[in-house]
C-alpha positions in Angstrom: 0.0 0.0 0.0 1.1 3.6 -1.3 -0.3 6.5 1.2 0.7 9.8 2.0 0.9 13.3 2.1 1.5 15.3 -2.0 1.4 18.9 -1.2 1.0 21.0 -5.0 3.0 24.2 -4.5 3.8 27.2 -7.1 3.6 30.4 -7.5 -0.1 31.9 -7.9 -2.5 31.4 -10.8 -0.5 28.1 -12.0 -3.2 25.7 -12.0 -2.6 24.4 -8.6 -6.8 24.3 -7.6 -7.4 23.3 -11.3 -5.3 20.3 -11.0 -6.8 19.0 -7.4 -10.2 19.1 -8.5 -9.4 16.9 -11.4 -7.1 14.3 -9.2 -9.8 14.1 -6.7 -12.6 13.9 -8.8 -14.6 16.4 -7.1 -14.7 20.3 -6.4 -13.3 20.8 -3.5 -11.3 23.9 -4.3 -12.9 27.1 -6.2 -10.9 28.4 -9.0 -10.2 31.6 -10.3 -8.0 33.3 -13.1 -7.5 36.1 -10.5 -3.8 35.3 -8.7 -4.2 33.9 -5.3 -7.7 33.0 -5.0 -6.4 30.2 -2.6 -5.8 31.5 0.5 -6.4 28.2 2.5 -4.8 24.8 3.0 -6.8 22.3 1.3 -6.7 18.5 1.8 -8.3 16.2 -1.0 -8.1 12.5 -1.1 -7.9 9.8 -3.7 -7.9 6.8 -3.3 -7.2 3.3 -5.4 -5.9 0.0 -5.7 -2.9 -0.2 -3.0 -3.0 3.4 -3.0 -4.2 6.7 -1.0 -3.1 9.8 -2.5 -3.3 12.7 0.4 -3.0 15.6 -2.2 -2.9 19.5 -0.3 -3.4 22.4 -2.3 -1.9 25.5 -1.5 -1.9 29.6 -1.6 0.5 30.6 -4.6 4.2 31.4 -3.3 4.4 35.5 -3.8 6.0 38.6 -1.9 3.7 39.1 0.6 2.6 42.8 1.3 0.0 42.3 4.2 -0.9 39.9 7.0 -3.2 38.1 4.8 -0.5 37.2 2.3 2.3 36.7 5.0 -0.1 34.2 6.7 -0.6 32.3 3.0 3.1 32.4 2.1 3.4 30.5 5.7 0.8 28.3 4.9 2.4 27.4 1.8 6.0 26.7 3.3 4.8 24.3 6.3 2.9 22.1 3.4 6.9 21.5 2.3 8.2 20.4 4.9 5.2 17.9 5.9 5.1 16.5 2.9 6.3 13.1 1.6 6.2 14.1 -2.0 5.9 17.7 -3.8 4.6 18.5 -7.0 6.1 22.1 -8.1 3.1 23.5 -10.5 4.1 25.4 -13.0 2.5 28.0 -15.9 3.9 26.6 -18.9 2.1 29.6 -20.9 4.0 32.3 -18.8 8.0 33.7 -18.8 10.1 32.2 -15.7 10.9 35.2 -14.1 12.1 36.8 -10.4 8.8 35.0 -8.7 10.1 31.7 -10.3 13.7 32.2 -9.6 12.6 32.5 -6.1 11.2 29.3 -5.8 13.9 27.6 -7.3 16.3 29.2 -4.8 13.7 27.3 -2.2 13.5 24.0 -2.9 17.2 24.3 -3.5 17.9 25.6 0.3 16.0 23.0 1.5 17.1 20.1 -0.3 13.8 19.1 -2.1 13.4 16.8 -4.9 10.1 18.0 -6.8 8.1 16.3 -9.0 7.9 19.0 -11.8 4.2 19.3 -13.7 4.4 21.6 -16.2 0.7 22.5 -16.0 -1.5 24.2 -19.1 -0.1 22.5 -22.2 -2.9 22.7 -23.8 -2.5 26.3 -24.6 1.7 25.9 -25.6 2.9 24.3 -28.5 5.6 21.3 -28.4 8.7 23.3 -29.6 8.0 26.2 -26.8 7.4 23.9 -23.9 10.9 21.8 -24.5 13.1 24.5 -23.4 11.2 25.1 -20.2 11.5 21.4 -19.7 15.1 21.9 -20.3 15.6 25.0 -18.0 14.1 23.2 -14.7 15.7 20.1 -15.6 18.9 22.2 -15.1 17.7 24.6 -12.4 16.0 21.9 -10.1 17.0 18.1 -8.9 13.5 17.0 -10.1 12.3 13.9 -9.5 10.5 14.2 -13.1 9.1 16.6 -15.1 5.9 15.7 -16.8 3.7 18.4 -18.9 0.0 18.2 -18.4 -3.4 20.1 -18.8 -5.1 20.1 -15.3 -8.3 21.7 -17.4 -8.6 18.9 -19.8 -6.6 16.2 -18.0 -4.3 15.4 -20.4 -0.7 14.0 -18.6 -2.7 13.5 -15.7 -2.9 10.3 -15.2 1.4 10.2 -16.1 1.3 12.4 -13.1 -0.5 10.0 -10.4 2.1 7.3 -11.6 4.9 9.5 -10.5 3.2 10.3 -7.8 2.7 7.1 -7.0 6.5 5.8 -7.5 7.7 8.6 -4.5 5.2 8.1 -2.1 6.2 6.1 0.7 4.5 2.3 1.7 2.4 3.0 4.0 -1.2 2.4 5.4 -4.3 4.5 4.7 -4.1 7.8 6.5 -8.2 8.5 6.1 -11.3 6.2 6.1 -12.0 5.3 2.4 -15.0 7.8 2.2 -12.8 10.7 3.3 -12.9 13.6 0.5 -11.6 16.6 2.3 -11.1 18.3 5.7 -13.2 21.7 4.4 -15.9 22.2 6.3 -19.7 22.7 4.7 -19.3 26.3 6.4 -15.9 26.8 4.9 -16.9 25.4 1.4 -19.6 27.9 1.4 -17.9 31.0 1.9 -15.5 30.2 -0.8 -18.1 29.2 -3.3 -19.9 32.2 -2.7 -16.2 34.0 -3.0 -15.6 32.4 -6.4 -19.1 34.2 -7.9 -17.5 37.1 -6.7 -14.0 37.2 -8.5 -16.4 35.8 -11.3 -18.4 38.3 -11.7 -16.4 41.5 -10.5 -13.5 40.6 -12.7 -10.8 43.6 -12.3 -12.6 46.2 -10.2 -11.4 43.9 -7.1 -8.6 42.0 -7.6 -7.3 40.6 -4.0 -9.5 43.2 -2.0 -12.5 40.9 -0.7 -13.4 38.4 1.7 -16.6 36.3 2.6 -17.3 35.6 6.2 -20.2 33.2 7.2 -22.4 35.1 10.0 -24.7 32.0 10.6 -24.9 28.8 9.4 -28.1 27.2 10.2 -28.9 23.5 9.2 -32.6 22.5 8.5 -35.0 21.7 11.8 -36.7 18.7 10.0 -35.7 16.7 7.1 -36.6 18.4 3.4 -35.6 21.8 5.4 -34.0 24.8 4.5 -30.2 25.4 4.8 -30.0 29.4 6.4 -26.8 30.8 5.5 -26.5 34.5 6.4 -23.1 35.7 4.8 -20.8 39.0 4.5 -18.9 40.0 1.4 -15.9 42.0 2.6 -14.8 44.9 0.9 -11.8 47.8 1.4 -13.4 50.7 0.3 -16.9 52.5 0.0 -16.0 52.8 -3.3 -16.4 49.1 -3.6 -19.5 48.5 -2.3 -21.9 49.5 -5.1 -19.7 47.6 -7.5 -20.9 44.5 -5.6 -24.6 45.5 -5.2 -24.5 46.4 -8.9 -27.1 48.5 -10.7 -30.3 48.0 -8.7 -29.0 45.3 -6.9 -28.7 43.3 -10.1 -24.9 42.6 -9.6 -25.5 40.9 -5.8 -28.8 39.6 -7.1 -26.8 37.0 -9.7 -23.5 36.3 -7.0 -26.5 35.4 -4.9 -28.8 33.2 -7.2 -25.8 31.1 -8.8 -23.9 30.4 -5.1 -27.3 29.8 -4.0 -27.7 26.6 -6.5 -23.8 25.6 -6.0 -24.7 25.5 -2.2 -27.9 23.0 -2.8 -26.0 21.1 -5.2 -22.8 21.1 -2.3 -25.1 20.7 0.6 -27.9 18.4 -2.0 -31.0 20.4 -0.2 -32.6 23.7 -0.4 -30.6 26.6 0.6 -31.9 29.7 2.1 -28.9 32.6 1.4 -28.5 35.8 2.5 -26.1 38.2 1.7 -24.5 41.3 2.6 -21.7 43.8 1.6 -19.9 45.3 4.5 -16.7 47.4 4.2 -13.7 46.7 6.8 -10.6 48.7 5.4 -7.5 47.4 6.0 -9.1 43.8 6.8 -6.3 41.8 5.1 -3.9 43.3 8.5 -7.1 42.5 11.0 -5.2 39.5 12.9 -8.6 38.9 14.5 -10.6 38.7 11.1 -7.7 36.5 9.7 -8.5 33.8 13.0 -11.9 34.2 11.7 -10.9 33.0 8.3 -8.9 30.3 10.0 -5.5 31.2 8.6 -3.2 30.4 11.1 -0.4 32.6 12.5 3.4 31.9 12.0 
């Protein structure tokens, strides 16, 4: 029996919720083409003949500039060093640069041998993706490097089996039911987050949160879910670009996290939302326990 711990680390907006989704089978991460939308630690299992894959997605590596980001870089980091196998996720469609250069210098300083997926081939011809190959087959002692599209799966499957090779025997680490360690509270605030950056697009790029107020489960069987929730915001400025015209904008974040929760939570869902503004709330230590991001 293969079990263990695969934590999928890179810098942001490389695929790395994507690619859990598809090697669990399920959504268990919401995914965004805004830069860190994962600000979490997220656990999804897989498991299969003589096998239990432990995979943990992670906040992109990036210069951190608030609390927020310095408590996600953290997060990040610790999934290294309790991992028994790490999968380095990369852009294949973007330039290495300073950001990647950094993380090189990382798993170099602490001796790590990374399984390298070269993630988003699908959009990058052959001839441009072999001298990336090439460049972190010289930069990095890499297990392997294997090119693959988490969005249409292709590679995948190349992946698990080199996945599979570096993992440790071992026995299963969850029941064989397990999916994930997010909560239905948790999972709700970041679907309703992912209608958000849907929908807001470049009007607010990092600058809001969703906090869940109440969580209510239904008194008798056939019941309503009640979830009362708050979209967080910087600015006043910000506000009406959530609420939209009439209350048209809020009205649709509402309606289609409303039918990802029933699907989710497979029952009705009563949901209620609001937009509050809290400037500065990425430094707010107290908000950031809220959000259970934990503290260096």
């Amino acid at each position: 029996m293969k079990a263990g711990f695969v934590a999928l680390v890179g810098r942001p907006n490389a695929g790395k919720s994507t690619l859990l989704n598809r090697l669990v089978g399920e959504k268990v991460a919401i995914v965004s083409d805004k830069p860190q939308t994962t600000r979490h630690r997220i656990v999804g299992v897989r498991n299969g003949p003589g096998h239990q894959f432990v995979f943990v997605d992670t906040p992109g590596i990036h210069k951190p500039l608030h609390r927020m980001n310095r408590r996600m870089v953290d997060v990040a980091l610790e999934a290294l060093k309790q991992s028994d196998v790490v999968v380095l996720v990369v852009d294949a469609t973007g330039k290495a640069g300073g950001g990647d250069a950094f993380v090189v210098d990382l798993f170099t300083r602490a001796r790590i041998k990374p399984i390298v997926a070269l993630n988003k081939v699908d959009q990058v011809s052959r001839p441009r993706l072999l001298p990336l190959m090439a460049h972190y087959s010289s930069a990095l002692d890499c297990q392997a490097i294997v090119p693959i599209s988490a969005l249409t799966g292709d590679g995948v499957d190349a992946l698990e089996s080199e996945v599979s090779k570096a993992l440790p025997e071992g026995e299963p680490l969850y029941p064989a039911d397990y999916l994930t360690d997010q909560t239905e509270r948790s999972l709700s605030a970041e679907l309703i987050r992912e209608k958000v950056l849907l929908h807001t697009r470049d009007e607010l790029p990092y600058t809001t949160a969703v906090t869940i107020d109440r969580f209510e489960e239904p008194a008798t069987p056939g019941g309503q879910t009640q979830i009362f929730a708050s979209i967080l915001v910087d600015h006043d400025s910000q506000k009406p670009i959530v609420i939209g015209k009439g209350g048209d904008m809020i009205k649709r974040i509402g309606t289609e996290a409303r039918q990802d929760l029933e699907r989710l939570l497979d029952g009705r869902v009563h949901l209620d939302l609001h937009v509050k503004v809290r400037q500065d709330w990425r430094d707010d230590e107290r908000l950031l326990d809220e959000m259970g991001l934990p503290k260096r």
